[in-house]
C-alpha positions as CSV (number, residue, x, y, z in Angstrom):
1,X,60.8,-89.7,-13.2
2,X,59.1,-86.8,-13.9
3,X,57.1,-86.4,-10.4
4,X,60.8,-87.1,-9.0
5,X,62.3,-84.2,-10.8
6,X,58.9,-81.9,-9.9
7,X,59.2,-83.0,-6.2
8,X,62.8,-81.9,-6.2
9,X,62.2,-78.6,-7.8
10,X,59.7,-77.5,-5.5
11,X,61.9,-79.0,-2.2
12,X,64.6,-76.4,-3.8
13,X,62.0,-73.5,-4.1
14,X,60.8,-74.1,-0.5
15,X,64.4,-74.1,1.3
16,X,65.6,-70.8,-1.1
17,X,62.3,-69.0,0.7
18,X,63.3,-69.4,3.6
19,X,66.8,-67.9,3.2
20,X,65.8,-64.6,2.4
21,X,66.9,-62.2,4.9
22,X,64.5,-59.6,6.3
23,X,64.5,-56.3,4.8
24,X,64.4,-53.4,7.1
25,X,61.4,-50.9,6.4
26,X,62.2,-47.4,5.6
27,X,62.4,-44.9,8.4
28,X,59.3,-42.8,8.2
29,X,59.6,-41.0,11.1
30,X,62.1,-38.5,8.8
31,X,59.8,-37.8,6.5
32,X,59.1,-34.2,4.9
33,X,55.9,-32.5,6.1
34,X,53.9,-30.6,2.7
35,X,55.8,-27.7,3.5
36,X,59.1,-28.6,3.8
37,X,58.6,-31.0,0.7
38,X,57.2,-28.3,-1.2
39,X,60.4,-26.3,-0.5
40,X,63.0,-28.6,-1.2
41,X,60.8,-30.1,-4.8
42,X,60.3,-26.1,-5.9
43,X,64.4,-25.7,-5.6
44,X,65.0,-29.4,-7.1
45,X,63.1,-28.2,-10.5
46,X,64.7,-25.0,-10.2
47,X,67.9,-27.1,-9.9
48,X,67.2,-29.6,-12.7
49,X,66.1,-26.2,-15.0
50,X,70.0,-25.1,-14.3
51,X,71.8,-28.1,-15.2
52,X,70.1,-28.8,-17.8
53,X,70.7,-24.8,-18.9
54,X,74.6,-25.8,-18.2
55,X,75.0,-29.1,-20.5
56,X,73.4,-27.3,-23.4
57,X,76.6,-24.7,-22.6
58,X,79.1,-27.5,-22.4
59,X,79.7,-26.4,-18.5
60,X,81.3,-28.9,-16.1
61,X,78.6,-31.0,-15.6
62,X,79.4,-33.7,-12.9
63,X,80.9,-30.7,-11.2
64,X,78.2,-28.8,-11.4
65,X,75.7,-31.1,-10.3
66,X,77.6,-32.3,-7.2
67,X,77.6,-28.3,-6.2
68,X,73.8,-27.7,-6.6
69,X,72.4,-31.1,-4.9
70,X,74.8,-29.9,-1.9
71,X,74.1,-26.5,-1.9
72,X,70.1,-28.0,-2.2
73,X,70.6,-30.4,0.9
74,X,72.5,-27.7,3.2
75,X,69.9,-25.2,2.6
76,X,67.5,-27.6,3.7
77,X,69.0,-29.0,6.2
78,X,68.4,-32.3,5.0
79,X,70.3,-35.5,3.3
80,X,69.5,-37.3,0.4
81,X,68.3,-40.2,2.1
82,X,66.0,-38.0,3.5
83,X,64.3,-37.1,0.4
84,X,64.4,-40.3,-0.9
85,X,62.7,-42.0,2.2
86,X,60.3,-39.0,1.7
87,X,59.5,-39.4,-2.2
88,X,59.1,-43.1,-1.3
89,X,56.2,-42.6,1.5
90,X,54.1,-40.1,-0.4
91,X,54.8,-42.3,-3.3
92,X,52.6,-44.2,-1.5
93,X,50.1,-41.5,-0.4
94,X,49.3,-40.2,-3.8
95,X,46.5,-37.7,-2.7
96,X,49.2,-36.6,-0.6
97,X,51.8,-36.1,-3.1
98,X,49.2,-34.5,-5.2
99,X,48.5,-31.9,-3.0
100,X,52.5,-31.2,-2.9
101,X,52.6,-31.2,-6.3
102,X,49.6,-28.9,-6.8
103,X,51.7,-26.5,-4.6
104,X,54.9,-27.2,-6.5
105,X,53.6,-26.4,-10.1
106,X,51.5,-23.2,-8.8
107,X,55.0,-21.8,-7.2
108,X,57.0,-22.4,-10.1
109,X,54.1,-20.8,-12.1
110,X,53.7,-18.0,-10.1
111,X,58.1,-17.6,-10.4
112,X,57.9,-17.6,-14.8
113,X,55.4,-15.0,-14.9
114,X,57.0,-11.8,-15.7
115,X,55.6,-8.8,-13.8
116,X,54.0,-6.2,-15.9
117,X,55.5,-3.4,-16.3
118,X,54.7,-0.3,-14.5
């Protein structure tokens, strides 16, 4: 009985593998050079610094948010498939990514000093 029941679960686990339907890869050929990814990360943080600047003020923040993640993809001239297809490849080339990320915290440094005064 119990090589029956065995048998049977595995006849069950071999027809629901072959029902899976294919998944399309990402489309790569879309994806952000450093620069570009540089840009659009710099004005993300600068976007997340806001909103989070606005719910500690009690501001409309649905409203809000849909606002600056527009503004964000118009003035890059990108979509948010975009970035996620692009997050997702250098996900996956980390030196990469590290490089843009090097870049990314020495801008935003570089924007929170304060000049001296002259």
């Amino acid at each position: 009985m119990l090589k029956k029941t065995v048998l049977f679960l595995v006849f069950i686990l071999l027809l629901s593998c072959g029902n899976k339907k294919p998944v399309a890869p990402p489309n790569y050929s879309k994806v952000l050079d450093h620069s570009q990814m540089t840009n659009v990360l710099v004005d993300l943080y600068l976007v997340e610094a806001i909103l989070i600047n606005n719910m500690q003020e009690n501001s409309n923040l649905k409203e809000s948010t849909t606002n600056y993640y527009s503004y964000l993809f118009k003035k890059h001239q990108i979509n948010r498939q975009q970035l996620f297809n692009s997050m997702e490849y250098y996900c996956f080339n980390t030196k990469e990514l590290s490089q843009i990320y090097n870049n990314v915290i020495n801008r935003l440094a570089a924007m929170q000093t304060i000049p001296d005064e002259q």
